[in-house]
C-alpha positions in Angstrom: -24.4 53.2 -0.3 -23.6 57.0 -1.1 -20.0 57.7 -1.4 -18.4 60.2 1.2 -17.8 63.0 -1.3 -21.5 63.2 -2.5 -24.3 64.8 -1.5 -26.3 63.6 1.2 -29.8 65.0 1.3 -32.0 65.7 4.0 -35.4 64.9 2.8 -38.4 65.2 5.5 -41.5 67.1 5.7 -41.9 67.3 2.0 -38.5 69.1 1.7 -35.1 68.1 0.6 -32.0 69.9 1.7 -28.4 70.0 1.0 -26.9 70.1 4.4 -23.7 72.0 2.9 -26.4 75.1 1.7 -29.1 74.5 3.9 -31.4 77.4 5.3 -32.3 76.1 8.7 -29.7 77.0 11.2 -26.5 75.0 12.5 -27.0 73.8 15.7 -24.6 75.5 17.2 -27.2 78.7 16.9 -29.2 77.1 19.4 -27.2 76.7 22.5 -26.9 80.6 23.6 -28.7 80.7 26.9 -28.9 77.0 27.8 -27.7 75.7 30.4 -24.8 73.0 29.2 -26.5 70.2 30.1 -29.6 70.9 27.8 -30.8 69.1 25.0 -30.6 71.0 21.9 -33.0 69.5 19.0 -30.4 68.8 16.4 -30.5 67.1 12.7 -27.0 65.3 13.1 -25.6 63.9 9.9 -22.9 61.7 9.3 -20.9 61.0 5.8 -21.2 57.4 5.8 -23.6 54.6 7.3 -21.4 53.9 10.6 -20.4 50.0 11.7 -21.3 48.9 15.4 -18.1 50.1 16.6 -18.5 53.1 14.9 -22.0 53.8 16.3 -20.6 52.5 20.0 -18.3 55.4 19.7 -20.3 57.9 18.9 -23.0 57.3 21.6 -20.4 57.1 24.4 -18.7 60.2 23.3 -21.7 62.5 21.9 -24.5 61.2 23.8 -26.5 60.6 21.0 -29.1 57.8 20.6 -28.9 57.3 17.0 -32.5 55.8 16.7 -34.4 58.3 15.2 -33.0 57.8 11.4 -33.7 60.5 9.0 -32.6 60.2 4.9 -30.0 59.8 4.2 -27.3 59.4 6.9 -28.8 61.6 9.2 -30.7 61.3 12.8 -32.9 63.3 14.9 -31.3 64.0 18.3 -31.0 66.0 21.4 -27.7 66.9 21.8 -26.3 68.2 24.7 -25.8 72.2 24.5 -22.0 71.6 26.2 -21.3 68.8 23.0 -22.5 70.4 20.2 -19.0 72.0 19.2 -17.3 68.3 19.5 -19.9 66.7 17.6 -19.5 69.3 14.5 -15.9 68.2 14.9 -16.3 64.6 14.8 -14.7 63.3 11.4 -17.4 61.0 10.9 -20.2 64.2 11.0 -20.9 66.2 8.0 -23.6 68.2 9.5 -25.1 69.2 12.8 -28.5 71.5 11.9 -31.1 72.6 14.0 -34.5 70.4 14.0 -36.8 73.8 13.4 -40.6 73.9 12.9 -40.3 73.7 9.5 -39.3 69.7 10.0 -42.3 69.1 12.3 -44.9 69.0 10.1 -46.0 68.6 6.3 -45.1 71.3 4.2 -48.3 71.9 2.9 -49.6 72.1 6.5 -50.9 68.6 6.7 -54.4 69.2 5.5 -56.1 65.9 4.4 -57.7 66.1 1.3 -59.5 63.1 0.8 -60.6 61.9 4.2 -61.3 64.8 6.6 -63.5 65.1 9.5 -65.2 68.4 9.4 -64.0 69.3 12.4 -60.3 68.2 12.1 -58.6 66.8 14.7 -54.6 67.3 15.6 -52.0 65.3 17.0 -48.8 65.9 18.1 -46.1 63.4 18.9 -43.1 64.0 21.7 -40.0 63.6 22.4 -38.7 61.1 24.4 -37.5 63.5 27.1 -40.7 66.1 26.8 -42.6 67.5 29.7 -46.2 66.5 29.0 -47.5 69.1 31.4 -45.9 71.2 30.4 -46.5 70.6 26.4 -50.4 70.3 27.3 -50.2 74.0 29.2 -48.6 75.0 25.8 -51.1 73.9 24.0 -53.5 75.3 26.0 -52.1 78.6 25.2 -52.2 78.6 21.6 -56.0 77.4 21.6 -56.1 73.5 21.5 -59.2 72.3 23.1 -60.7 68.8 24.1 -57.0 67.1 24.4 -56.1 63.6 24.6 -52.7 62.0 25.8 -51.8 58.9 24.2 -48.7 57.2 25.9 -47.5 55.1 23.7 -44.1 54.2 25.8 -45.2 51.1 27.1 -45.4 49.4 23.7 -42.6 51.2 22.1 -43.4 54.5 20.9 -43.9 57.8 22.9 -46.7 59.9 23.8 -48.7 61.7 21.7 -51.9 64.3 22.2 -54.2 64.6 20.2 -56.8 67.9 19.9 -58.8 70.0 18.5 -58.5 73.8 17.4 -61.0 76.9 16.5 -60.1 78.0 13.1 -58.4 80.2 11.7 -55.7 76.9 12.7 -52.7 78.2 10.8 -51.4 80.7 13.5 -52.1 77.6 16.3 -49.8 75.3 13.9 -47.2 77.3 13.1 -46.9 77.9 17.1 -47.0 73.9 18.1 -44.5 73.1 15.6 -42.0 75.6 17.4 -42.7 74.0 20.5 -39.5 73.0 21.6 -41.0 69.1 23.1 -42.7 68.4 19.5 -41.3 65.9 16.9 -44.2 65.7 14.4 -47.2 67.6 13.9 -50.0 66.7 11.6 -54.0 65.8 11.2 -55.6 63.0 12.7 -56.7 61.0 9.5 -59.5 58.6 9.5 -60.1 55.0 8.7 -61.4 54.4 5.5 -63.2 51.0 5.0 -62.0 49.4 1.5 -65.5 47.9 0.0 -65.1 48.9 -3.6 -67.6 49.9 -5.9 -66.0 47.5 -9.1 -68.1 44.5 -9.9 -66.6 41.4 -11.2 -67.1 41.2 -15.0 -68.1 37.7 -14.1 -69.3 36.3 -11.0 -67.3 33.4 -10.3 -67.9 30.7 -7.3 -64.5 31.3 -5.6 -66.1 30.3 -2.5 -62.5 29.0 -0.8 -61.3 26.0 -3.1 -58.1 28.0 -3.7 -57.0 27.1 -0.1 -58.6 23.8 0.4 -55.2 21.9 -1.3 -53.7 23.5 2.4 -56.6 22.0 4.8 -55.2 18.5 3.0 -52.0 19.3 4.1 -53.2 19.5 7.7 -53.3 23.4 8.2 -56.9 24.5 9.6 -55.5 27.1 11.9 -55.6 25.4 14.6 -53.9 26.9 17.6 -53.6 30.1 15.9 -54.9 33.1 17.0 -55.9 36.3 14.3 -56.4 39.9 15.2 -59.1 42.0 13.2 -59.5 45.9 13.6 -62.3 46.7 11.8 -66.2 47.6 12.4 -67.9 45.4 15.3 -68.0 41.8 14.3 -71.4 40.2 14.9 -70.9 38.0 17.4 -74.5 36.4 17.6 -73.8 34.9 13.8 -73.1 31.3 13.8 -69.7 31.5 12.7 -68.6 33.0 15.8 -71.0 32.4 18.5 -70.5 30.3 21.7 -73.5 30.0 24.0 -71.5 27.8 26.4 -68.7 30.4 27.1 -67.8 34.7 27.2 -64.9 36.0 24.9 -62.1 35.3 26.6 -59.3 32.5 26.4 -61.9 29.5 26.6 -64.6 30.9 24.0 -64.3 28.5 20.7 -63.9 31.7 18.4 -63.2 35.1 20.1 -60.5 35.7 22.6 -61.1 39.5 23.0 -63.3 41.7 21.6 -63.0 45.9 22.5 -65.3 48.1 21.4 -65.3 51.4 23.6 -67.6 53.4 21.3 -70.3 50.7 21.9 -70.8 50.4 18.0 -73.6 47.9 17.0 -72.7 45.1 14.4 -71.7 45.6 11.1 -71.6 44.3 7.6 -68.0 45.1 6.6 -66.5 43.6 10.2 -68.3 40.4 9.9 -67.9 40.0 6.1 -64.1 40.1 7.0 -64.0 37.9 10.3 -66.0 35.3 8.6 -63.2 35.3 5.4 -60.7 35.3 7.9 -62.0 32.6 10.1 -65.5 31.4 9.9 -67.0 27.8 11.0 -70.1 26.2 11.8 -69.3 24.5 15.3 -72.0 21.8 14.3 -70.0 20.5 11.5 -66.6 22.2 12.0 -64.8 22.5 8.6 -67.6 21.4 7.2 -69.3 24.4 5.9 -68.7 25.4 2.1 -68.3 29.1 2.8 -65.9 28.4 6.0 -63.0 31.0 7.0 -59.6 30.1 5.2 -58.4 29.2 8.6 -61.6 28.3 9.6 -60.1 26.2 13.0 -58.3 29.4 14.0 -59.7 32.0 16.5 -60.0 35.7 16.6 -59.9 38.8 18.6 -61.2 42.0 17.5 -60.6 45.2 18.1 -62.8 48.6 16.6 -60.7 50.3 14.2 -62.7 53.6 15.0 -61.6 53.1 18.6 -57.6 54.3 17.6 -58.2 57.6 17.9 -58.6 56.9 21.4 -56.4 54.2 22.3 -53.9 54.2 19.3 -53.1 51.6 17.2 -49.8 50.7 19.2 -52.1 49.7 22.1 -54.5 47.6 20.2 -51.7 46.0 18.8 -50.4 45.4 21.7 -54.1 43.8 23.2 -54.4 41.5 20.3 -51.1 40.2 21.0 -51.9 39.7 24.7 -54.8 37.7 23.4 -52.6 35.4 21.1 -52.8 36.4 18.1 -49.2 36.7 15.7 -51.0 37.5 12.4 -53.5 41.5 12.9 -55.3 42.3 9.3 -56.7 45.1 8.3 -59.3 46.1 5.8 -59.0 49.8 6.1 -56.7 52.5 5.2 -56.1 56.3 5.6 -54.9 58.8 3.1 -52.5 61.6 4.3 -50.6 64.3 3.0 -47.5 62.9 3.5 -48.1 58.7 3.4 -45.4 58.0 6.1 -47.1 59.4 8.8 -47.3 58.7 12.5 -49.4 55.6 11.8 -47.3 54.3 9.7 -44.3 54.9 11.7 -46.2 53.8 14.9 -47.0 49.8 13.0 -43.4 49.6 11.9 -42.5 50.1 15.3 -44.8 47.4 16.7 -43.4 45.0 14.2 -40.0 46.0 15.0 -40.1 45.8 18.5 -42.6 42.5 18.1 -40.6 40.2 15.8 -42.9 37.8 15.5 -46.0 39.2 14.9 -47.1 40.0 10.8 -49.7 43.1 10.3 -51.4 42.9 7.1 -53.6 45.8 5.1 -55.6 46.5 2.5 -54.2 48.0 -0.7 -57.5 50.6 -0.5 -59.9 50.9 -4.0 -59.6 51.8 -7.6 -58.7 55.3 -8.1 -58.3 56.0 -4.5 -54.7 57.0 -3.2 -52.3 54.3 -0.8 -51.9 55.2 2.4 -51.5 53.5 5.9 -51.6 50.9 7.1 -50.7 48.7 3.6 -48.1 51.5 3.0 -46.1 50.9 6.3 -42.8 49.3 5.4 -43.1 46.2 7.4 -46.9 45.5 6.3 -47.9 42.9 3.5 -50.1 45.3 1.6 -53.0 43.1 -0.2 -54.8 43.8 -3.2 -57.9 41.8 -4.6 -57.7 39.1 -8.2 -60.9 38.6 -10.1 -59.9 34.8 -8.4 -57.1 32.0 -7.5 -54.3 32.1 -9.4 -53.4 32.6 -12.2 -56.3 35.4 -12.1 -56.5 39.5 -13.2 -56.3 42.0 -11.3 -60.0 42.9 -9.4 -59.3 46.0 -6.9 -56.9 48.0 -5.4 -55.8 51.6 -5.4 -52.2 51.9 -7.8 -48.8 51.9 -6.6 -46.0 52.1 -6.1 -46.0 53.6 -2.7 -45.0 57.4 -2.6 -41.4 56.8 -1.9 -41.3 54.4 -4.7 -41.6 50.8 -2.4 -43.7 48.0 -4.8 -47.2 48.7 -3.2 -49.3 46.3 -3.1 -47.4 43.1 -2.6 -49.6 40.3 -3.1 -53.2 39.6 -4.6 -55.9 37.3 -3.4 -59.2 36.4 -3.9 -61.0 39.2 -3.5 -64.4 38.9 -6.1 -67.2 37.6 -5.8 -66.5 36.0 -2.2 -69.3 34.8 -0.1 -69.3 35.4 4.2 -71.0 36.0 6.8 -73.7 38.3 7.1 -74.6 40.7 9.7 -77.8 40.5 11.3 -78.8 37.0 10.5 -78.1 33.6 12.5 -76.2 31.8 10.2 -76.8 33.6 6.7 -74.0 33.4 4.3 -74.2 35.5 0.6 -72.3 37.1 -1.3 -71.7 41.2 -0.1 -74.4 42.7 -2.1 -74.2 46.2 -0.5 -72.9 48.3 -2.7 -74.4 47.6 -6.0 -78.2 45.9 -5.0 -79.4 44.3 -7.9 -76.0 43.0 -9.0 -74.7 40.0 -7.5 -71.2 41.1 -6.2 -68.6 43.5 -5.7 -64.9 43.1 -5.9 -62.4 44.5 -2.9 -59.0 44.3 -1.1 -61.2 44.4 2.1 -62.3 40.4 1.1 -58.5 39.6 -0.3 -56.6 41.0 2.7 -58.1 38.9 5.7 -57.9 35.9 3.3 -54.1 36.5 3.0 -54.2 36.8 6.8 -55.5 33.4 7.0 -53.3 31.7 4.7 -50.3 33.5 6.9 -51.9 31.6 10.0 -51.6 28.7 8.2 -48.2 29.1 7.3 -47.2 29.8 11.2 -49.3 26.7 12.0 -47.0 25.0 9.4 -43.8 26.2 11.2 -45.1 25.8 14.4 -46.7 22.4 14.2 -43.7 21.2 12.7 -44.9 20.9 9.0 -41.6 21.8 7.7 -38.7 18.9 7.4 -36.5 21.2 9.3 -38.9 20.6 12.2 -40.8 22.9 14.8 -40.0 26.8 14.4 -41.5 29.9 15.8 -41.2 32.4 12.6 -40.7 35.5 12.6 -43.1 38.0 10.8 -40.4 38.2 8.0 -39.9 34.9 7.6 -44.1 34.7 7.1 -43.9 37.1 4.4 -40.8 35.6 2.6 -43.4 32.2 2.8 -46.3 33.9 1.4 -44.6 36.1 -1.6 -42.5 33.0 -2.4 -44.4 31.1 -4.1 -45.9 34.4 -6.6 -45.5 34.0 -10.2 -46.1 36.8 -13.1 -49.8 37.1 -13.7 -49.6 38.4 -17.1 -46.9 40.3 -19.3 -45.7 44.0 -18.6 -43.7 45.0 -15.5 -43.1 42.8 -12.7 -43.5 43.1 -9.9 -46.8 44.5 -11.0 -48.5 48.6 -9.4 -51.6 46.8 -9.4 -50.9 43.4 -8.3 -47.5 43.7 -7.0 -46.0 40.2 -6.6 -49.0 38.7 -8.2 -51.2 35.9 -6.8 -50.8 34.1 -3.9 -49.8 30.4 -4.4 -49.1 29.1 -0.7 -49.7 25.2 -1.4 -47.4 25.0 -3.8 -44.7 26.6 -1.7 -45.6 24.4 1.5 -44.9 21.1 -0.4 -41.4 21.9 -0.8 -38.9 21.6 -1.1 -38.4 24.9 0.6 -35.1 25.8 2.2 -35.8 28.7 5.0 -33.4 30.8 7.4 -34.6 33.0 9.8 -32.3 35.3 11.7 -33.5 37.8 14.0 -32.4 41.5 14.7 -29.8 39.3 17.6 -28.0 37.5 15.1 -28.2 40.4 12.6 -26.2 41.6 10.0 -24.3 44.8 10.4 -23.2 47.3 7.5 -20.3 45.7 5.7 -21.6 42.2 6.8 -22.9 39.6 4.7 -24.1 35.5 5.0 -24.2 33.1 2.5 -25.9 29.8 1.5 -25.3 27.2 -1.1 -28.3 26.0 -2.6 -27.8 22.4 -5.0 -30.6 23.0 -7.9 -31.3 19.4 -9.7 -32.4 21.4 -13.1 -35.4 23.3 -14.3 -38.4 21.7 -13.7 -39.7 24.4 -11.5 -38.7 28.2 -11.3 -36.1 29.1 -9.0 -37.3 31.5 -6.4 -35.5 33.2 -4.1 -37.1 35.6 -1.6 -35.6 37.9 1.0 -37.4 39.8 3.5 -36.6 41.8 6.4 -38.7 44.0 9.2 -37.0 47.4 9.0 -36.4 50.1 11.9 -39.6 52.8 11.8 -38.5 55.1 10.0 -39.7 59.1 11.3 -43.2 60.4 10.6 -42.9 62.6 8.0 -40.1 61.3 6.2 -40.2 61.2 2.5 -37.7 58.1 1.8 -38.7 56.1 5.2 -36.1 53.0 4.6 -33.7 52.7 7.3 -31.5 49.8 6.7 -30.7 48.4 3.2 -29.7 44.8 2.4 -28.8 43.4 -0.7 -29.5 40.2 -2.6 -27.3 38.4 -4.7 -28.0 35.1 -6.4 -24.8 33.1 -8.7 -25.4 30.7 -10.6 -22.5 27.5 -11.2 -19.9 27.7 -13.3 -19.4 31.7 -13.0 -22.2 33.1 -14.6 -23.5 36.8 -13.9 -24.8 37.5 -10.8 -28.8 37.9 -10.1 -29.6 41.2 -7.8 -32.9 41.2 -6.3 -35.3 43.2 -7.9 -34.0 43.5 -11.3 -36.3 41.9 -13.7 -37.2 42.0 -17.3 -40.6 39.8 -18.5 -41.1 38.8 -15.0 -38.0 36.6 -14.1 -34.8 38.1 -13.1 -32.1 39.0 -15.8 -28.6 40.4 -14.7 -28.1 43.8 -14.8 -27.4 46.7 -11.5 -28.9 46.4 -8.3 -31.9 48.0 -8.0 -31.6 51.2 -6.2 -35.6 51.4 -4.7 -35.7 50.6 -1.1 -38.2 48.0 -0.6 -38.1 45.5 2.5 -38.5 42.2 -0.3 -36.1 41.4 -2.7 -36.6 38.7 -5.0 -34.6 36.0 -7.9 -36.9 34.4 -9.7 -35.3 32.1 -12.4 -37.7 30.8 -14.7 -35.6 28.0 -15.6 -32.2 27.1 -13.6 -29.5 25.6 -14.6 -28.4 22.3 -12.5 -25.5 22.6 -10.2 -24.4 24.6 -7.0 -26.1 27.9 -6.7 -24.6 30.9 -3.8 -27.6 33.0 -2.4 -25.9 36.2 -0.7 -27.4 38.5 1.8 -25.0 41.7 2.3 -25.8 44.8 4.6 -25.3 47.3 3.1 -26.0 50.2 5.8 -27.3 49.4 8.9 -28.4 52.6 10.4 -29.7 51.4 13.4 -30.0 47.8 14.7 -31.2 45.9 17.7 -27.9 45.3 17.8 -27.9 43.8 14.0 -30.7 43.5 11.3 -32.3 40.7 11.5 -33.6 38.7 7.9 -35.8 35.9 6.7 -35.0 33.8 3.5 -36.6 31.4 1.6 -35.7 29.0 -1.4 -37.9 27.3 -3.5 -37.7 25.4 -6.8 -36.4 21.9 -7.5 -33.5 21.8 -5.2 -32.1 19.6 -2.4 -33.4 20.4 1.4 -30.3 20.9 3.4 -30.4 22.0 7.2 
């Protein structure tokens, strides 16, 4: 946490500011003329991360809603014109600035570089309190033609509009931004589907044996329900058809299916859905190319149907159809990689506890973006096969604010699925290259990991674990997956290629594996912490010890989008230094300072523990904003005694 009398940075937009010599005006500027009761757009910072009595103070007094978090200490508000003197007098505050254009949109103007429509297409997203008429007549003025509203407010976000403009657009831009209703202002990026163009250097027959020791645990998928955006799935292939009944709740497969741009069936889509969930219903199980949670069912949404309906609203339709676990093979690449799509999945997953979104880690020598860069997203990259395996494909991280991007690898080369166009053909994805046999890509890898995630829920759920039935929350299903990772090969860990290395689920499942789950109710506020004794027998296996939490959204356009910042300390018995999460040397954790990069996992891994009484401790270390408290998953693996 920064100390009181250091410098607290604004950093948005591609800029970083010292409040105390800023340029942008102090807020107090902005209330000439207004009527007292009028919200003036303010940057209010404070010179500490407040407590929950703290934070209850200030709202009552300031009528602020200290939601919109922007780095570091500082939020976005509407204060009122009549308050603005108090506030700047409020101990606690070290700043109050005005929010000007020059904080609404990318400093470079937003321009896409790498995946651009020719005709580009703008959006613009509101405050909570704007006047949508009023915004649109605006916009109207300065030129923006064909526009579409987006209101986001029933799943948690606000409304956006999205538009076009007749160039030249700078002029038009530099006008919206001022518009006193607009938070963010940037290009509407496209989807990007991530087949890569890397063969294999050897086509292995992956096929799905890495997940069959899970089917003889029991976990098929069953009762689990997996949401695919992508292109249209192919609904007449074997794999997913049902004469006997229409997509809905009773169909044996698909529970929803949307498609408003009436796209025809595609390669990529049903390559994925058939990784993700496969089966031939006349052996179920059965077939050697079957879905990794090939008793599970689907429900698919067109990822090129978001411009129009927004992702917060297919979200929001997959979850109405059941599903908990939404992958996504697809990315985007914008100027500034926290963008409105990004903030708009972290606040689905924030709002929506329980429900994990999963993307691809895009291609070799393409950049990260959205969604697999969103904090709360598992972001998947491909291995050449099951573990232990090299890496196959995946565009480099870390993310741009320095978060470990990707997280996880999977199978991902060389994988055989459905194909479109055919009644029940099954090959390997020979699209790219023709004559050669295969191509590697975090497309394959990421609906596979989706799978295995469905499995793990099935596993809570169905009462797999001795600790008996649980609903788990989206952290606690990452904390599950990432646990049971292992260093692929020497150099840095975790990995910018492979990030926590290979996924090893089985081994995790069959325990024994200690689990809390605490959700943003029960949360930890700044200053807080909780702890749990773990008995380690010795060192047979590696100690692993995995924190993970689902983190506020952060604003689009923010260069350092972490909100809320727990720590992880592990001590061993008998007094020895203490393990932080994160810090590592040769791929298993070594004592040394906490790391300071704000990623949402944090991770002890001991590669061989000593016996006796070991203390895992989760401290909050600023809670900026909470629902009332942040809320935390953790798991402990190794050869240790299950306590409940």
């Amino acid at each position: 946490m920064t100390e009181p009398d250091q410098p607290r940075l604004i950093r948005h937009a591609g800029r970083t500011m010292d409040p105390r010599t800023a340029t942008p005006a102090r807020a107090a500027a902005s209330v000439a003329g207004r009527s007292p009761g009028a919200g003036v757009r303010s940057v209010v910072q404070f010179r500490r991360a407040l407590t929950r009595d703290e934070r209850a103070r200030v709202q009552r007094e300031h009528g602020l809603a200290l939601t919109d978090y922007l780095p570091d200490g500082a939020y976005v508000e509407s204060v009122p014109a009549d308050r603005v003197a108090d506030l700047e007098r409020d101990p606690l505050v070290q700043a109050v600035l005005a929010f000007g254009a020059d904080l609404r949109r990318p400093a470079t103007g937003g321009r896409r570089s790498l995946v651009r429509r020719q005709r580009p297409r703008y959006e613009v997203a509101l405050f909570a309190d704007a006047d949508g008429p009023t915004v649109l007549a605006e916009l109207a003025g300065l030129g923006a033609q064909e526009p579409v509203v987006l209101d986001d407010r029933p799943h948690g976000g606000t409304v956006k509009i999205r538009f076009g403009l007749p160039e030249p657009v700078e002029p038009a831009l530099d006008g919206i931004a001022g518009l006193d209703d607009v938070r963010w202002l940037d290009e509407v990026g496209e989807a990007k589907l991530d087949s890569s163009e890397v063969a294999p250097p050897v086509v292995a027959a992956v096929a799905r044996d890495w997940a069959a020791p899970l089917w003889r645990l029991g976990l098929t998928g069953a009762g689990q329900v997996i949401g695919v955006m992508d292109s249209p799935v192919d609904l007449g292939h074997r794999f997913f058809a049902d004469p006997q009944q229409q997509v809905g709740p009773s169909h044996r497969k698909v529970t929803g299916y949307r498609n408003a741009v009436a796209e025809p069936p595609a390669r990529h889509g049903t390559f994925v859905a058939g990784i993700a969930a496969g089966d031939d219903p006349g052996r179920p199980g059965g077939h050697p190319d079957r879905g990794v949670a090939w008793a599970a069912r689907l429900t698919y949404g067109n990822a090129d149907d978001i411009e129009r309906a927004g992702v917060l609203a297919y979200l929001a339709a997959a979850a109405a159809d059941g599903a908990h676990v939404h992958t996504n093979s697809w990315h985007d690449e914008p100027e500034i990689q926290y963008d409105q799509l990004a903030a708009d999945l972290d606040t689905f997953t924030w709002n929506h506890e329980e429900h994990l979104v999963l993307g691809s880690a895009g291609n070799r020598g393409e950049r990260m973006g959205p969604p697999g860069t969103a904090k709360n997203v598992l972001s998947v990259a491909a291995s050449l096969g099951p573990a232990p395996a090299g890496f196959g494909d995946g565009a480099t991280g870390p993310a741009a604010d320095g978060r470990h991007k990707p997280e996880v690898m999977a199978p991902g080369c060389s994988i055989r699925s459905a194909v479109v166009g055919t009644a029940a053909g099954v090959d390997l994805d020979r699209h790219v290259f023709g004559s050669l046999t295969a191509i590697c890509a975090s497309s394959w890898a990421t609906p596979a990991v989706a799978a295995l995630a469905a499995l793990v829920r099935q596993y809570y759920v169905d009462g797999h674990h001795p600790g008996g039935p649980l609903v788990p929350s989206a952290a606690l299903l990452r904390a599950t997956v990432i646990a049971g990772c292992l260093p692929d090969s020497p150099g840095s860990y975790p990995s910018d290629t492979g990030g926590w290395g290979a996924v090893r689920v089985d081994e995790t499942l069959r325990g024994p594996l200690l689990v809390r789950d605490v959700r943003h109710a029960g949360g930890l506020d700044t200053g807080e912490s909780a702890t749990l004794e773990v008995d380690v027998a010795g060192p047979a296996r590696p100690l692993s010890v995995t924190l993970v939490w689902t983190d506020p959204p952060g604003l689009a356009g923010s260069d350092a989008p972490a909100v809320n910042a727990l720590d992880l300390t592990v001590e061993p018995p008998h007094g020895g230094p203490p393990l932080h999460g994160n810090v590592f040397a040769g791929g298993f954790s070594t004592p040394g300072e906490a790391s300071g990069r704000r990623d949402t996992v944090q991770r002890v891994l001991v590669r061989e523990p000593v016996p006796g009484r070991w203390t895992v401790r989760v401290t909050a270390t600023a809670v900026h904003v909470g629902n009332p408290g942040q809320g935390y998953a953790l798991t402990v693996a190794g050869d240790i005694a299950q306590l409940f």
